[in-house]
Residue frames as qw, qx, qy, qz and C-alpha x, y, z in Angstrom:
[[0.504, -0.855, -0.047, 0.113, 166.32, -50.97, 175.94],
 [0.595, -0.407, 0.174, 0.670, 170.07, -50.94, 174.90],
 [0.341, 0.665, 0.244, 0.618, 169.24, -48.65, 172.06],
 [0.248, -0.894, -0.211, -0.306, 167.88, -46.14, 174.45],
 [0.636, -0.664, 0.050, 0.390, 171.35, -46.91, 176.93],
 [0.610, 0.068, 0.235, 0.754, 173.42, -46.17, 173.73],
 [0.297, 0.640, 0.339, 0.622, 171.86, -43.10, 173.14],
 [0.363, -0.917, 0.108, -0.128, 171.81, -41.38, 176.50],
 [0.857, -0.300, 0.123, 0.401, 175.21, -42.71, 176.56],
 [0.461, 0.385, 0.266, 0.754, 176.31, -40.99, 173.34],
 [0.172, -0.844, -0.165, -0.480, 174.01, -37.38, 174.72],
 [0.526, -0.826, 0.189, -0.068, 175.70, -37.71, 178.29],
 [0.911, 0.098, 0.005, 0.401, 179.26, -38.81, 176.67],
 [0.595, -0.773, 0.014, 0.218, 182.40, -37.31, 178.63],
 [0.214, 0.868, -0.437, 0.099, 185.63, -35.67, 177.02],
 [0.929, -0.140, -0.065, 0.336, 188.11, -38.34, 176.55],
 [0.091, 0.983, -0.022, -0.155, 191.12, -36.20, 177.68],
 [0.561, -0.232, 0.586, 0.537, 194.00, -38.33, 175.74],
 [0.543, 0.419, 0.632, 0.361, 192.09, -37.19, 172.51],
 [0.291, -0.097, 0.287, 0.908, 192.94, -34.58, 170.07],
 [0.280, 0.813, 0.448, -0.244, 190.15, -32.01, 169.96],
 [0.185, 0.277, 0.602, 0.726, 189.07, -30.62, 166.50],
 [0.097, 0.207, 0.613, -0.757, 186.19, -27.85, 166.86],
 [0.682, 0.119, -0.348, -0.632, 184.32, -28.60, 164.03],
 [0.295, 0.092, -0.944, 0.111, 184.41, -31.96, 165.43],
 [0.066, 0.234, 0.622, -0.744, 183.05, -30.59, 168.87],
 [0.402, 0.246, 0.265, -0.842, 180.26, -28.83, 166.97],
 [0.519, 0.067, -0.604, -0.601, 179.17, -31.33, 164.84],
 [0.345, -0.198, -0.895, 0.204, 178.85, -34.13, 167.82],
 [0.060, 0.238, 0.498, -0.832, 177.04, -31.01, 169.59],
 [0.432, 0.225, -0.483, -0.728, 174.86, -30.36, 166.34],
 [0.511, -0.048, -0.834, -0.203, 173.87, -34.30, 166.81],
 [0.152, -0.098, -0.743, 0.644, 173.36, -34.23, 170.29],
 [0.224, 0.120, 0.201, -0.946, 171.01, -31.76, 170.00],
 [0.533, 0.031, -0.369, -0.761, 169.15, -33.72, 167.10],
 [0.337, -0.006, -0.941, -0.025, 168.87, -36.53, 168.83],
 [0.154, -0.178, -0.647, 0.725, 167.20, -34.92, 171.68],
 [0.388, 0.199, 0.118, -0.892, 164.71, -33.07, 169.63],
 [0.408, 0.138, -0.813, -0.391, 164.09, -36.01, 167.94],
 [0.354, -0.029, -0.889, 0.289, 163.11, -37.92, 171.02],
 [0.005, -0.291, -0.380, 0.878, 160.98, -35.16, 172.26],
 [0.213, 0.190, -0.723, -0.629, 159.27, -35.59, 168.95],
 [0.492, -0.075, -0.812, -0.304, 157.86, -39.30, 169.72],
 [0.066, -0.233, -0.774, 0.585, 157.73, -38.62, 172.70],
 [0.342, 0.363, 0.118, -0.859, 154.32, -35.78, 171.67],
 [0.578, 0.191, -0.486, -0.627, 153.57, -37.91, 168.91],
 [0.318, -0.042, -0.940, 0.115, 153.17, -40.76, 171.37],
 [0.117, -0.315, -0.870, 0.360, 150.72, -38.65, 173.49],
 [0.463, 0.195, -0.054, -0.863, 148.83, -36.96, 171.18],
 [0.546, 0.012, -0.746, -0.380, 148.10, -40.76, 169.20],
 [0.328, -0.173, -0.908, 0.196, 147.02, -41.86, 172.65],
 [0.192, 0.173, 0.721, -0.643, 144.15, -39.84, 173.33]]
């Protein structure tokens, strides 16, 4: 279960605004964000296709 808090943590993670933004930065954390999400969406179908 704390994987799963670290990762909606990292996907719903908030603009520190003391920190020095880079925008290849921005799109690469956006770029991840995204795979993580399709990822997850993923097991999530390949959990309920193996269960029927």
């Amino acid at each position: 279960m704390e994987i799963l808090n670290k990762i909606w943590g990292y996907i719903t993670f908030k603009k520190n605004p003391e920190a020095k933004g880079n925008s290849y930065l921005s799109a690469m954390h956006s770029i991840n964000k995204l795979s993580i999400a399709m990822f997850l969406v993923a097991i999530i179908v390949l959990i309920i296709k193996c269960s029927r």
